[in-house]
Backbone atoms as SQL, in Angstrom:
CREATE TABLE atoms (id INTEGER PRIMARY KEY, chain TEXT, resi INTEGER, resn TEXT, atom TEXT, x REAL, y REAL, z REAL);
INSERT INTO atoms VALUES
  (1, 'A', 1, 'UNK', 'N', 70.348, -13.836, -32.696),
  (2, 'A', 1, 'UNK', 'CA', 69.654, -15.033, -32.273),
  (3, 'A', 1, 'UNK', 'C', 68.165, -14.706, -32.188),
  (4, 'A', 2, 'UNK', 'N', 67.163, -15.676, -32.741),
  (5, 'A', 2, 'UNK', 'CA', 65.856, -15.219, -32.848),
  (6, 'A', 2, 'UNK', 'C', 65.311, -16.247, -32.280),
  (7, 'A', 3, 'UNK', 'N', 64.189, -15.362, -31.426),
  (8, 'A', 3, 'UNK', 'CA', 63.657, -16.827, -30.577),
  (9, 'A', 3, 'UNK', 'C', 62.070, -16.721, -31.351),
  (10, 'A', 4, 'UNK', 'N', 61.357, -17.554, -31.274),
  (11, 'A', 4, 'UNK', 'CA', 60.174, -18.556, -32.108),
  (12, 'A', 4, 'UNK', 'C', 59.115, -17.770, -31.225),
  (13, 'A', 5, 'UNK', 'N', 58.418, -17.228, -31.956),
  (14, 'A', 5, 'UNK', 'CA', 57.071, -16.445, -31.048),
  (15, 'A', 5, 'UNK', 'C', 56.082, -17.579, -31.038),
  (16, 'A', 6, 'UNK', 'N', 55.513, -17.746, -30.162),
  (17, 'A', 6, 'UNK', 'CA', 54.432, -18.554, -29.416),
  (18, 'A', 6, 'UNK', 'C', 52.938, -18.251, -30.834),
  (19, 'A', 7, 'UNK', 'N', 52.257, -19.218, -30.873),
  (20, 'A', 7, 'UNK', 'CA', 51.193, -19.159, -31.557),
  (21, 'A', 7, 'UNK', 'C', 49.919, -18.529, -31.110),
  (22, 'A', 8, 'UNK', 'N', 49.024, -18.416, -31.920),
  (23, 'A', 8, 'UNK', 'CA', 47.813, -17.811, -31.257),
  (24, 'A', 8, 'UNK', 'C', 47.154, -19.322, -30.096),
  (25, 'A', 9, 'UNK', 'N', 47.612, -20.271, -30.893),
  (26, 'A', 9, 'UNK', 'CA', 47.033, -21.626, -30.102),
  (27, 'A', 9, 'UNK', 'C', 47.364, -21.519, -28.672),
  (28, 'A', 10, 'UNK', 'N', 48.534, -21.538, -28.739),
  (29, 'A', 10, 'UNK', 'CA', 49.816, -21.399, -27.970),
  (30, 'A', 10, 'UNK', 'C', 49.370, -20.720, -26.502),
  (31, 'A', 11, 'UNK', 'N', 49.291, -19.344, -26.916),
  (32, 'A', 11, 'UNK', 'CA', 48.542, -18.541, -26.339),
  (33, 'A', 11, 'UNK', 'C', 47.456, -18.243, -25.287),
  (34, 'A', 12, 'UNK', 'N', 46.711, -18.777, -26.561),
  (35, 'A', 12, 'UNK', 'CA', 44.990, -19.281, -25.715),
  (36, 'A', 12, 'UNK', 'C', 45.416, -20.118, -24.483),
  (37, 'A', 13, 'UNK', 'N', 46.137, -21.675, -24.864),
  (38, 'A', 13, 'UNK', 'CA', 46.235, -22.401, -24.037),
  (39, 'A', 13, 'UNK', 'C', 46.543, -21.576, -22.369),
  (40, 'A', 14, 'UNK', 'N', 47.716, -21.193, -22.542),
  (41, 'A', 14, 'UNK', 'CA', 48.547, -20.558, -21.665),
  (42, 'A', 14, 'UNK', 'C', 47.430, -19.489, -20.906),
  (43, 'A', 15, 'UNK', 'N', 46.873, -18.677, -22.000),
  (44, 'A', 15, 'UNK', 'CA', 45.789, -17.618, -21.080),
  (45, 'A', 15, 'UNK', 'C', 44.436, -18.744, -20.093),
  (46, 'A', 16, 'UNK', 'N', 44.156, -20.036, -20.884),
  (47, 'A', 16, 'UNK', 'CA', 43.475, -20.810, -20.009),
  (48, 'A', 16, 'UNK', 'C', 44.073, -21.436, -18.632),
  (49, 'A', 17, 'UNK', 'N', 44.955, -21.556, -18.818),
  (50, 'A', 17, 'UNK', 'CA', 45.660, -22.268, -17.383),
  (51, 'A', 17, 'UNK', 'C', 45.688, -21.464, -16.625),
  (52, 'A', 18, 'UNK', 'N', 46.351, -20.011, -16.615),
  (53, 'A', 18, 'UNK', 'CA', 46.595, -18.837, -15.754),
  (54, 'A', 18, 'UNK', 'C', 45.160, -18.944, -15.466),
  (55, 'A', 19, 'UNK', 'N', 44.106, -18.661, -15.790),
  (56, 'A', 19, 'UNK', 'CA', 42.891, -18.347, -15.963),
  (57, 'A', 19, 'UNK', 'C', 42.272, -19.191, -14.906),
  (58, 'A', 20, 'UNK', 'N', 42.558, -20.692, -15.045),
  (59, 'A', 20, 'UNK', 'CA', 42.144, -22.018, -14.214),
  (60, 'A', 20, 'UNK', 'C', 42.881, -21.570, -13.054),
  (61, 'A', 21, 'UNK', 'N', 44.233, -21.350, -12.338),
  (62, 'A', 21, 'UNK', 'CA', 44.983, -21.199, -11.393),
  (63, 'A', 21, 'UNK', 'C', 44.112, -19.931, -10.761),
  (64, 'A', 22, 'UNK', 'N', 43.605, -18.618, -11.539),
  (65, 'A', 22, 'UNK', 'CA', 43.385, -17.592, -10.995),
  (66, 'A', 22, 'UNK', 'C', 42.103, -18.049, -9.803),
  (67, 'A', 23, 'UNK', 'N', 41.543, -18.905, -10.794),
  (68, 'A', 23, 'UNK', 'CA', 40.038, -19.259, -9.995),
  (69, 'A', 23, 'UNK', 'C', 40.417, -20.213, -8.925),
  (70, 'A', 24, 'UNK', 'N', 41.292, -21.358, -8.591),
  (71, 'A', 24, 'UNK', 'CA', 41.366, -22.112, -7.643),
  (72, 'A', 24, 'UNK', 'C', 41.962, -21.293, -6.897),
  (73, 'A', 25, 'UNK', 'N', 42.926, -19.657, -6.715),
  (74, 'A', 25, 'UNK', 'CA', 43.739, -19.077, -5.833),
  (75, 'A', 25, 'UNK', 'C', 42.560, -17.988, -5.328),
  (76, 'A', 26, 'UNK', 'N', 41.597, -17.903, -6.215),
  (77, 'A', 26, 'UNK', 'CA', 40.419, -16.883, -5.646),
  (78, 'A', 26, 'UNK', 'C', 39.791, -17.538, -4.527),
  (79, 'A', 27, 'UNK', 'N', 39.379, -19.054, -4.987),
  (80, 'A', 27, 'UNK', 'CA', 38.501, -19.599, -4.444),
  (81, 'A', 27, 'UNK', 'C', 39.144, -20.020, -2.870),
  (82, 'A', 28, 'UNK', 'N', 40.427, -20.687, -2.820),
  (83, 'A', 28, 'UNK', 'CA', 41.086, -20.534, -1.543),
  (84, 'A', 28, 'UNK', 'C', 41.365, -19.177, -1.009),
  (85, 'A', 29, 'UNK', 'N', 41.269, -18.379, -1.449),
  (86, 'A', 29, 'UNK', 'CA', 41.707, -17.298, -0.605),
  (87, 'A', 29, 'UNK', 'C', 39.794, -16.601, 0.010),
  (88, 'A', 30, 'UNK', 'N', 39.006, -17.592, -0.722),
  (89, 'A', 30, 'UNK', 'CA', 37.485, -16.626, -0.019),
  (90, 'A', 30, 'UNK', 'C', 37.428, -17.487, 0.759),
  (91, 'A', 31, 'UNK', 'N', 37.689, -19.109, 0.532),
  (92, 'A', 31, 'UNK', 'CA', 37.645, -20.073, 1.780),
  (93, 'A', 31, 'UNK', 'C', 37.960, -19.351, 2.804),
  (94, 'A', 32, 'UNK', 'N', 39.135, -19.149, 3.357),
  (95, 'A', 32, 'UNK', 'CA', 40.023, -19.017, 4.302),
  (96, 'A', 32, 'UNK', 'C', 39.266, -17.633, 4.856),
  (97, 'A', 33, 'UNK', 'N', 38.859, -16.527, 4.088),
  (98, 'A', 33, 'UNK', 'CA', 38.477, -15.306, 4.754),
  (99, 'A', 33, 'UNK', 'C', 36.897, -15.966, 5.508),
  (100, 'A', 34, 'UNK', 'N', 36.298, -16.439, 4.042),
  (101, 'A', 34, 'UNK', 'CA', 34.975, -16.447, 4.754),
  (102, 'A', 34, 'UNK', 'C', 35.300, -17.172, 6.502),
  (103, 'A', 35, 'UNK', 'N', 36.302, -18.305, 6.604),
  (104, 'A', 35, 'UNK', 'CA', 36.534, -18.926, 7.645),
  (105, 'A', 35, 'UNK', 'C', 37.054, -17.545, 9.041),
  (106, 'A', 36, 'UNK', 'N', 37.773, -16.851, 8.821),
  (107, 'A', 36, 'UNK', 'CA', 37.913, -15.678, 9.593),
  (108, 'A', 36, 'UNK', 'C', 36.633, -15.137, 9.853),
  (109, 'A', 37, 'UNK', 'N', 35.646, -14.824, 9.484),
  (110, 'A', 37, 'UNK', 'CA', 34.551, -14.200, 9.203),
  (111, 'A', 37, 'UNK', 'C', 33.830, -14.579, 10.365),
  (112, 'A', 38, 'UNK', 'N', 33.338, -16.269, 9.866),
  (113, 'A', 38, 'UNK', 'CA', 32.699, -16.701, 11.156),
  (114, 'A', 38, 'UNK', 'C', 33.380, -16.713, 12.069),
  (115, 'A', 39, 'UNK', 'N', 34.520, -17.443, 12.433),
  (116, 'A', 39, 'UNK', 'CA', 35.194, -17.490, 13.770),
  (117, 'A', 39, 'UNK', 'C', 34.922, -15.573, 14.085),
  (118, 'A', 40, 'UNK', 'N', 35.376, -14.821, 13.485),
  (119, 'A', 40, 'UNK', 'CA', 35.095, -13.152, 14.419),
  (120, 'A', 40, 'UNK', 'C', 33.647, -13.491, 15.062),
  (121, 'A', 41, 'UNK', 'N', 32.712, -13.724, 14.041),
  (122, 'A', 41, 'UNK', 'CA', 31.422, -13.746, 14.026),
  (123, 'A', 41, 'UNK', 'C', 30.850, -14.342, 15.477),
  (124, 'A', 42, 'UNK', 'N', 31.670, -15.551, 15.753),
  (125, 'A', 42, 'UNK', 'CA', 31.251, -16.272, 16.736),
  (126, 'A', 42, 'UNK', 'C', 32.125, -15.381, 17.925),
  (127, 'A', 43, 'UNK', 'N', 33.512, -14.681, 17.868),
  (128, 'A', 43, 'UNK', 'CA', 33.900, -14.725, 19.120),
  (129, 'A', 43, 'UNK', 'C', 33.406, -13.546, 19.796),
  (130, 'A', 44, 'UNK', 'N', 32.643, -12.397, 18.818),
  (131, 'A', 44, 'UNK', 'CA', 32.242, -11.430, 19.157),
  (132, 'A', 44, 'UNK', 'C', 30.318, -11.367, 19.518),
  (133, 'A', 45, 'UNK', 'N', 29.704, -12.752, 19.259),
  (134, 'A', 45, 'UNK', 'CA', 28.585, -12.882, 19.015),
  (135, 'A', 45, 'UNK', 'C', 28.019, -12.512, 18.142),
  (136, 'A', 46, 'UNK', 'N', 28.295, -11.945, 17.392),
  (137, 'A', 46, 'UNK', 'CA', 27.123, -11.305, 15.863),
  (138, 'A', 46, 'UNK', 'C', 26.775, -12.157, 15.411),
  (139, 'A', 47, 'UNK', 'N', 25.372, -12.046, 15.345),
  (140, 'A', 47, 'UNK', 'CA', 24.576, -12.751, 14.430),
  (141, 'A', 47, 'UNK', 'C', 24.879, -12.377, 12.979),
  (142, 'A', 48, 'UNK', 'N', 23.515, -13.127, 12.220),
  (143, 'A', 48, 'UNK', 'CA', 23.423, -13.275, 10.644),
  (144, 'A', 48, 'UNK', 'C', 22.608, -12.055, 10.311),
  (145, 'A', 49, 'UNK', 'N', 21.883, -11.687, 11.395),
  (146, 'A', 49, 'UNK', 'CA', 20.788, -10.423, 11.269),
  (147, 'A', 49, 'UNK', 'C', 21.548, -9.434, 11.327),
  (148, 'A', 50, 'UNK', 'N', 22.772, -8.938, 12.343),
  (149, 'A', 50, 'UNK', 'CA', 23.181, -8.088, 12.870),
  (150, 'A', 50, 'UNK', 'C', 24.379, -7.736, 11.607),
  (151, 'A', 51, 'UNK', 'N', 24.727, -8.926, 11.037),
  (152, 'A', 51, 'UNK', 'CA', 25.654, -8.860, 9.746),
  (153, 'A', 51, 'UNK', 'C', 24.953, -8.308, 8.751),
  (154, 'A', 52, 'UNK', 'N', 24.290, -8.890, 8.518),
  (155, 'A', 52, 'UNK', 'CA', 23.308, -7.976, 6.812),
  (156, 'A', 52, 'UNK', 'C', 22.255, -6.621, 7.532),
  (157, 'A', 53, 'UNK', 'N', 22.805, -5.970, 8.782),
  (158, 'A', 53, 'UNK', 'CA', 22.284, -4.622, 8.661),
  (159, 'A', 53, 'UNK', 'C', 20.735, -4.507, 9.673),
  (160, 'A', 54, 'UNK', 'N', 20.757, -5.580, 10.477),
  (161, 'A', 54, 'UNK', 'CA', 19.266, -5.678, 10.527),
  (162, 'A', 54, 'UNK', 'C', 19.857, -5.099, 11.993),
  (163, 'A', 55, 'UNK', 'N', 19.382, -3.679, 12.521),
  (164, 'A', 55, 'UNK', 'CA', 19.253, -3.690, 14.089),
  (165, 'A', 55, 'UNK', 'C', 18.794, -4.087, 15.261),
  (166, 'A', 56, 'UNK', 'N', 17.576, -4.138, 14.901),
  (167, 'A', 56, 'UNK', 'CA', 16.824, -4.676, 15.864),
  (168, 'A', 56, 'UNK', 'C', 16.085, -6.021, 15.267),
  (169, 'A', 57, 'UNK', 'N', 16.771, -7.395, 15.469),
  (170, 'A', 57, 'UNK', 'CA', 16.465, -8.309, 14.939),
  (171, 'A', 57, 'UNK', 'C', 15.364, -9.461, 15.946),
  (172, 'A', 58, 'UNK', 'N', 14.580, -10.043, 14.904),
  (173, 'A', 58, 'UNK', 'CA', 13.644, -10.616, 15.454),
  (174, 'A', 58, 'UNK', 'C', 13.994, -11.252, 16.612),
  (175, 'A', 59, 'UNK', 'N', 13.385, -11.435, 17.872),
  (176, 'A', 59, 'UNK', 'CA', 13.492, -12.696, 18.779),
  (177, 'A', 59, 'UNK', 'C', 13.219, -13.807, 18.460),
  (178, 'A', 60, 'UNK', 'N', 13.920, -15.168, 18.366),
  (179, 'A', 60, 'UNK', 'CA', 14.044, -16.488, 18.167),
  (180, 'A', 60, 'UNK', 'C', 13.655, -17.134, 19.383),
  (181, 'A', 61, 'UNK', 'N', 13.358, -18.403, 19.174),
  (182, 'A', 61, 'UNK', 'CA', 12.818, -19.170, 21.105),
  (183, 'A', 61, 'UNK', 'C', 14.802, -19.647, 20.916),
  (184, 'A', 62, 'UNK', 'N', 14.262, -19.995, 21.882),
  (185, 'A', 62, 'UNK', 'CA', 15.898, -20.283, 22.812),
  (186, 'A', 62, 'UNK', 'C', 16.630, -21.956, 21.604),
  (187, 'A', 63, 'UNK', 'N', 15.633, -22.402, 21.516),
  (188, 'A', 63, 'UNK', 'CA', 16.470, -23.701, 20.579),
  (189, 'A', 63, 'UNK', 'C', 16.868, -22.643, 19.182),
  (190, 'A', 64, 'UNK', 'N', 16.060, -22.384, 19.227),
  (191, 'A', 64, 'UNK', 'CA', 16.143, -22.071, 17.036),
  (192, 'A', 64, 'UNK', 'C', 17.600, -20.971, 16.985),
  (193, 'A', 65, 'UNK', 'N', 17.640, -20.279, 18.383),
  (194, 'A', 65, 'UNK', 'CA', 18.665, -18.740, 18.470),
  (195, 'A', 65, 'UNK', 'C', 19.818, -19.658, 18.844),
  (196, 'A', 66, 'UNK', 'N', 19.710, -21.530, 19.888),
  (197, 'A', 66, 'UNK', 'CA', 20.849, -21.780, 19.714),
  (198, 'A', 66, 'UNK', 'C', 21.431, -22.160, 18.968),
  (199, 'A', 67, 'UNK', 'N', 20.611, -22.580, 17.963),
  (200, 'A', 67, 'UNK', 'CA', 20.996, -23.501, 16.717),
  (201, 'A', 67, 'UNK', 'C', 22.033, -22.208, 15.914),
  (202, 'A', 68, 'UNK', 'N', 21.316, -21.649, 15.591),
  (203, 'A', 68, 'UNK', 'CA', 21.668, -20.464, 14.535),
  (204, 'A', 68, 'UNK', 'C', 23.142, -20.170, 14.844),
  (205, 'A', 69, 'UNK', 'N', 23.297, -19.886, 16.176),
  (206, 'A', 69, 'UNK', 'CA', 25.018, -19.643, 16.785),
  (207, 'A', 69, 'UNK', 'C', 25.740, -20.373, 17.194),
  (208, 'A', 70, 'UNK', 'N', 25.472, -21.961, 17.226),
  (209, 'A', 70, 'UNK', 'CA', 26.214, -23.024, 17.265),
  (210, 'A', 70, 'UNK', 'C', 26.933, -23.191, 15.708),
  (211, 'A', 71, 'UNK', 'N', 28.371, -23.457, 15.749),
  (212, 'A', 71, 'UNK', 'CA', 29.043, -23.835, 14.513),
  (213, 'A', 71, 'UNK', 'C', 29.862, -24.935, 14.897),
  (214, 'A', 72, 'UNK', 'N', 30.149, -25.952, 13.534),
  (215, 'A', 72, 'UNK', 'CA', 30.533, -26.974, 13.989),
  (216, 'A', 72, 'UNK', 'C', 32.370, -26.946, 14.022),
  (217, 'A', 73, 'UNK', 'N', 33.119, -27.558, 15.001),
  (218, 'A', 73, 'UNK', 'CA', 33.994, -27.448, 14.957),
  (219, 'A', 73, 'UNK', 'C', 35.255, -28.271, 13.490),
  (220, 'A', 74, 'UNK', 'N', 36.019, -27.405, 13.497),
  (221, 'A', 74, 'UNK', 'CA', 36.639, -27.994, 12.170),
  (222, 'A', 74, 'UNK', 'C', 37.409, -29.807, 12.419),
  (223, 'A', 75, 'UNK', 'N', 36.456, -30.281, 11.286),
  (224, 'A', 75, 'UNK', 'CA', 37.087, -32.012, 11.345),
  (225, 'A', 75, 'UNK', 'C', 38.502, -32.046, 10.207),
  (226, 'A', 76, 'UNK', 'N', 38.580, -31.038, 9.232),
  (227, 'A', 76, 'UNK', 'CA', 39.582, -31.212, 8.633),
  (228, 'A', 76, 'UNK', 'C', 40.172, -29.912, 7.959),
  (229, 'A', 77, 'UNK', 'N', 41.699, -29.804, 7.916),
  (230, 'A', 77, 'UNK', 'CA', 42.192, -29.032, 7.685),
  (231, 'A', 77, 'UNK', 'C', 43.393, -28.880, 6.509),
  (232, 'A', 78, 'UNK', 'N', 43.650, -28.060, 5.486),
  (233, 'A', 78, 'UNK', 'CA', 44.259, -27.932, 4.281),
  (234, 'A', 78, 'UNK', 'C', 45.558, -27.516, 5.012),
  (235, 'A', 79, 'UNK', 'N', 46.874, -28.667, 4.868),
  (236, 'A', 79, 'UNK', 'CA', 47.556, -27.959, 5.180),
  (237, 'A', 79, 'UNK', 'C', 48.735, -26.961, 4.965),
  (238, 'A', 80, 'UNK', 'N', 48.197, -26.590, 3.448),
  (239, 'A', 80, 'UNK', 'CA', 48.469, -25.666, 2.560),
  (240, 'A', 80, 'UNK', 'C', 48.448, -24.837, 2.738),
  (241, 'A', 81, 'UNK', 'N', 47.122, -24.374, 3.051),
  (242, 'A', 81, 'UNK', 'CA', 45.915, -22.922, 2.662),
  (243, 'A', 81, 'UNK', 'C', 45.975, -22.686, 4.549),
  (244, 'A', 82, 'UNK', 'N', 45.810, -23.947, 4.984),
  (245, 'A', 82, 'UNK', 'CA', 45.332, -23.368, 6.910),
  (246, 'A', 82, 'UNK', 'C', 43.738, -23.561, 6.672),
  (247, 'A', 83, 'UNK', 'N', 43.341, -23.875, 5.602),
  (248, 'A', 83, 'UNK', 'CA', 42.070, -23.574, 5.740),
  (249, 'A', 83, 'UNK', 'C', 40.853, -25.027, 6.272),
  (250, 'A', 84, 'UNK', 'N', 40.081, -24.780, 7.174),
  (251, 'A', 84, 'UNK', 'CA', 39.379, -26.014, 7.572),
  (252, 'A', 84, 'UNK', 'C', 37.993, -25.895, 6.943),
  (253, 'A', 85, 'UNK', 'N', 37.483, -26.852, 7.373),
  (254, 'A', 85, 'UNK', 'CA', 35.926, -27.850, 7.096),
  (255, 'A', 85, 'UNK', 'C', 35.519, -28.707, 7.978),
  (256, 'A', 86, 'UNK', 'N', 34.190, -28.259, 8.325),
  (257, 'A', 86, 'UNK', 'CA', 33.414, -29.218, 9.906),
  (258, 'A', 86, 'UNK', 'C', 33.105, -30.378, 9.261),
  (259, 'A', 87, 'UNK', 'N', 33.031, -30.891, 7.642),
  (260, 'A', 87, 'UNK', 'CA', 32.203, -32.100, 7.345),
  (261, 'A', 87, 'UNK', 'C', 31.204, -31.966, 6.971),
  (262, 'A', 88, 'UNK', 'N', 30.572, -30.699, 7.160),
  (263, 'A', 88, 'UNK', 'CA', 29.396, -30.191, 6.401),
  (264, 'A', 88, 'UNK', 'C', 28.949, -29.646, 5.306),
  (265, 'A', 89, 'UNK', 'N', 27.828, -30.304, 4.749),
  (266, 'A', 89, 'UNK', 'CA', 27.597, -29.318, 3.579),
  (267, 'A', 89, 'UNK', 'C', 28.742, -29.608, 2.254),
  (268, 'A', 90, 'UNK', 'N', 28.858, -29.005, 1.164),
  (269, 'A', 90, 'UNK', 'CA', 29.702, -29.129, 0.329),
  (270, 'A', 90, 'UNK', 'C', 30.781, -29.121, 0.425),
  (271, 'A', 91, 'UNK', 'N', 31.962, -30.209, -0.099),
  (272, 'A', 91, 'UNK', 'CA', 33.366, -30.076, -0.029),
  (273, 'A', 91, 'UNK', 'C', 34.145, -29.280, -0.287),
  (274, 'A', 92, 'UNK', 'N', 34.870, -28.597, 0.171),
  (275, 'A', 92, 'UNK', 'CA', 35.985, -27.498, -0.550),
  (276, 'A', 92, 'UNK', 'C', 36.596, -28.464, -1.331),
  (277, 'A', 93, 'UNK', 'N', 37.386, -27.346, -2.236),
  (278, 'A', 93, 'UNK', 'CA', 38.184, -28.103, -3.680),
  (279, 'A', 93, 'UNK', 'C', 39.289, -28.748, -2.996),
  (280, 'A', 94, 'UNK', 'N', 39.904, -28.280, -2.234),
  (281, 'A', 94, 'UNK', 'CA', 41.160, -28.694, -1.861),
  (282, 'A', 94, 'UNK', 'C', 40.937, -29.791, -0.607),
  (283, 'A', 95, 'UNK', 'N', 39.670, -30.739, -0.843),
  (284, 'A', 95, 'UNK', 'CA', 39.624, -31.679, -0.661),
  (285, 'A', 95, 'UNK', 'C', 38.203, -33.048, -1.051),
  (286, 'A', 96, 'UNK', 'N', 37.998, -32.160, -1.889),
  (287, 'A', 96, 'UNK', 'CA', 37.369, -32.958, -3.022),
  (288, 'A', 96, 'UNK', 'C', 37.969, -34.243, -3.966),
  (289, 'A', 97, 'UNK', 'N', 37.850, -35.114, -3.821),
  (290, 'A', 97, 'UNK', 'CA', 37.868, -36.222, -4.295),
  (291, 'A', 97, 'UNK', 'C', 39.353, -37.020, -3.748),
  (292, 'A', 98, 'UNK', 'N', 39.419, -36.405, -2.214),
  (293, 'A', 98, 'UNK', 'CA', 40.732, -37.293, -1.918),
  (294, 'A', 98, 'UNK', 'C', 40.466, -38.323, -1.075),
  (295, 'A', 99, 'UNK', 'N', 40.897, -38.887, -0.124),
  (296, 'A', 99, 'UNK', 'CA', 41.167, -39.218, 1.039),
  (297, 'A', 99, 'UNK', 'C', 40.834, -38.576, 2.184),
  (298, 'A', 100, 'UNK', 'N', 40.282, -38.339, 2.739),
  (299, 'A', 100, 'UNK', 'CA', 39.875, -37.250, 3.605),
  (300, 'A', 100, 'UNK', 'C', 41.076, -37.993, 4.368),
  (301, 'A', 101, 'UNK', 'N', 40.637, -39.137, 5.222),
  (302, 'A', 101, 'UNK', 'CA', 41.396, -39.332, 6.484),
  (303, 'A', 101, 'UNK', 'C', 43.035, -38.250, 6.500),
  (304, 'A', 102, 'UNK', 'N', 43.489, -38.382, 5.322),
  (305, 'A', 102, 'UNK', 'CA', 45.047, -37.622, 5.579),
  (306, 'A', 102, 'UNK', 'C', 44.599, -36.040, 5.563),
  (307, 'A', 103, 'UNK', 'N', 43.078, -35.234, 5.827),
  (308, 'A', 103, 'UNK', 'CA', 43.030, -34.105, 5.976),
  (309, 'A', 103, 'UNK', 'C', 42.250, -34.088, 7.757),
  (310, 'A', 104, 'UNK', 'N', 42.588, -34.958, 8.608),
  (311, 'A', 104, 'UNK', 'CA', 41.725, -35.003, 9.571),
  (312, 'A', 104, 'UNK', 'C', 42.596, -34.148, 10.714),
  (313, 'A', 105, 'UNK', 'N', 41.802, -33.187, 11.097),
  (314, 'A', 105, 'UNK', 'CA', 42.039, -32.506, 12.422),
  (315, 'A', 105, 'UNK', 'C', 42.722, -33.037, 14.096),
  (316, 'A', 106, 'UNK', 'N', 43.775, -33.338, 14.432),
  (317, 'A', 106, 'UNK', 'CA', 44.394, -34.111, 15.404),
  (318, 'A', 106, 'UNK', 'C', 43.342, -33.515, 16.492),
  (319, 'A', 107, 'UNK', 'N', 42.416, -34.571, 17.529),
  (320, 'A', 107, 'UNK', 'CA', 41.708, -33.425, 18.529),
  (321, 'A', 107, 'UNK', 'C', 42.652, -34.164, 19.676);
């Protein structure tokens, strides 16, 4: 019994999809860390200075140092991945062009 070998077309296609999947499973999986990251970030206090190496980091006045360590709490959450979003700034993929309301955070 002989089975039909796949084409070079064939192929390509197939290496593009894996290829497309690799990048949306990269990209959720840096979501979710970078999201660990800050939350450590915040529960341990480290700054952004103290992260990229800087020891003795500049003094800020009291608004600008609170701003910097205030983060916004998550308005919506993937409930796939676990992974959230305050509403800020650019959409993650895995909720780009939906409905938000069915990704909203119960408070």
């Amino acid at each position: 019994m002989q089975t039909e070998m796949p084409t070079l077309k064939e192929l390509l296609a197939q290496r593009e999809a894996l290829q497309d999947q690799l990048n949306v499973a990269r990209q959720r999986q840096a979501e979710i860390v970078l999201a660990e990251i800050v939350a450590k970030m915040g529960e341990y206090k480290i700054s952004l200075a103290e992260l990229m190496g800087h020891r003795n980091p500049v003094k800020a006045t009291a608004p600008a140092a609170a701003a910097a360590v205030t983060t916004a709490a998550p308005k919506y959450r993937d409930a796939v991945s676990g992974a959230t979003w305050s509403g800020r700034g650019r959409a993650p993929h895995w909720i780009a062009d939906k409905n938000r309301d069915e990704f909203l955070v119960n408070a």
